[in-house]
C-alpha positions as CSV (number, residue, x, y, z in Angstrom):
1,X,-19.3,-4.0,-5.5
2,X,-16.0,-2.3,-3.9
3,X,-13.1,-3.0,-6.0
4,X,-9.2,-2.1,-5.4
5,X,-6.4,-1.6,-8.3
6,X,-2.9,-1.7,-7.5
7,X,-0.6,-0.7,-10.0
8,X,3.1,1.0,-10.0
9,X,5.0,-2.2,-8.7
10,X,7.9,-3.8,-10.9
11,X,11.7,-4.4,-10.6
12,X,14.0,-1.7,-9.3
13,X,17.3,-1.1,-8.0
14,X,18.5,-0.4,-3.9
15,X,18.1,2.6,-2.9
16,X,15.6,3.7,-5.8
17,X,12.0,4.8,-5.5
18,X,8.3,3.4,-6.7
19,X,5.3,4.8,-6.2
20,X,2.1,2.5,-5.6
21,X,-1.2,3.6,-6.6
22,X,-4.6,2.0,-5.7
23,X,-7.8,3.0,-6.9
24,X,-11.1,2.4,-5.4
25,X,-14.4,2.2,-7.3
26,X,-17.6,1.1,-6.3
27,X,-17.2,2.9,-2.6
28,X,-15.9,6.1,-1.3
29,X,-13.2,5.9,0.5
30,X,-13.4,9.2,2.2
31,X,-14.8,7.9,5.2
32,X,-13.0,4.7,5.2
33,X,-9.3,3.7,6.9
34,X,-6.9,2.6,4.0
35,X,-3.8,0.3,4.2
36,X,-1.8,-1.1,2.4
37,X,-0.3,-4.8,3.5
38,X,2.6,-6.8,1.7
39,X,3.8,-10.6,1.7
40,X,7.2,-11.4,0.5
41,X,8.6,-14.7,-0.4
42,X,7.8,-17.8,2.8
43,X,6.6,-14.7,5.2
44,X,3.8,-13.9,6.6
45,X,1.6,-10.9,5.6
46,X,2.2,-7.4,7.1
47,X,0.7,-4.2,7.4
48,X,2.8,-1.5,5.9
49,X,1.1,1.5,6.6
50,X,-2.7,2.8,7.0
51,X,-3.8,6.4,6.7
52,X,-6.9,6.9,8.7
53,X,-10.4,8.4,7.6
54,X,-9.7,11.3,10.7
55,X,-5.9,12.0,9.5
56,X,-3.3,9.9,11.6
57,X,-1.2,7.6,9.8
58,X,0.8,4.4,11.0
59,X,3.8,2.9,9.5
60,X,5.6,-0.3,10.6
61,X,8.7,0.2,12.3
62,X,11.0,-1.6,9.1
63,X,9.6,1.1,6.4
64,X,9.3,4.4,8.8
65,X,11.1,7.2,7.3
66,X,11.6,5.7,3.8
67,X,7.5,5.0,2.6
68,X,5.2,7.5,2.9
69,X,1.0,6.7,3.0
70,X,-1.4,9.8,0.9
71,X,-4.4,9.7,-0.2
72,X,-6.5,12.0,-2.4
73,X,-10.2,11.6,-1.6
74,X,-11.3,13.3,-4.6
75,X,-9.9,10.9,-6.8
76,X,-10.5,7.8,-4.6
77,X,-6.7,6.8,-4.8
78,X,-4.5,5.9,-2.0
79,X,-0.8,6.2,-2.5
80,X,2.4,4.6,-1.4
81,X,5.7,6.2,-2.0
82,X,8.7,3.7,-1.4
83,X,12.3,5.5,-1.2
84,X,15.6,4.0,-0.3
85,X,14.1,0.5,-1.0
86,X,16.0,-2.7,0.1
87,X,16.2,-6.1,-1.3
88,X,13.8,-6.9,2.0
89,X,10.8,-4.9,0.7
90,X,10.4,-7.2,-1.8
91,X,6.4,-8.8,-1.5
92,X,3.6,-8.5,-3.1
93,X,1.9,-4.9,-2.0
94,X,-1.5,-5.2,-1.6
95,X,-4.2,-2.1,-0.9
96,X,-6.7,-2.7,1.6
97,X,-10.2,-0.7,2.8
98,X,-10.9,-1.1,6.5
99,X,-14.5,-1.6,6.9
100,X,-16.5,-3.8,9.6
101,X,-17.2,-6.4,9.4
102,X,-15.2,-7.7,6.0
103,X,-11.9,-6.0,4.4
104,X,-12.1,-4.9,1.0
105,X,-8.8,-6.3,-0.7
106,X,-7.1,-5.6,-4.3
107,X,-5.2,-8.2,-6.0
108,X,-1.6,-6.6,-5.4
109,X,0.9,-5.3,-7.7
110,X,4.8,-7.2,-7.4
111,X,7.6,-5.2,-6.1
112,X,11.1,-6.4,-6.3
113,X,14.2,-5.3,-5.3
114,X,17.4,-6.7,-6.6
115,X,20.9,-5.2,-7.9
């Protein structure tokens, strides 16, 4: 059974810094695209940014240049480091494994935003 744990969210400042963390277990994600996806308040979910099983990495155009995607394969973790954050990255963050023909989903860790 593939599980996903997001921690690392919580309540921070403009202009300060999280890190995310999601850990996989059950799966290796080695092989595997990973992503992680947020939903703030009355929007709709969006992909964030997704680091690829071959190396390229995507970011969506309103977080380029302030998150950054990793992963460590060895210790089945992906990461997301959130700098310069703004009161509009506030959503729930959620980790996500890429695999046909069903997504493998954690159960998201808050981040908000507010001075």
């Amino acid at each position: 059974q593939v599980q996903l744990a997001e921690s690392g969210g919580g309540l921070v400042q403009p202009g300060g810094s999280l890190r995310l963390s999601c850990v996989a277990s059950g799966i290796s994600i080695r092989l595997y695209a990973m992503a992680w996806f947020r939903q703030g308040p009355g929007k709709p979910r969006e992909m964030v940014a997704t680091t690829y099983s071959g190396g390229p990495i995507n970011y969506a155009d309103s977080v380029k240049g302030r998150f950054t995607i990793s992963r460590d394969n060895a210790k089945n973790t992906v990461y997301l480091q959130m700098n310069n954050l703004i009161p509009e990255d506030t959503a729930v963050y959620y980790c996500t494994l890429i695999r046909y023909p069903t997504d493998s989903w954690g159960q998201g860790t808050q981040v908000t935003v507010s001075s």
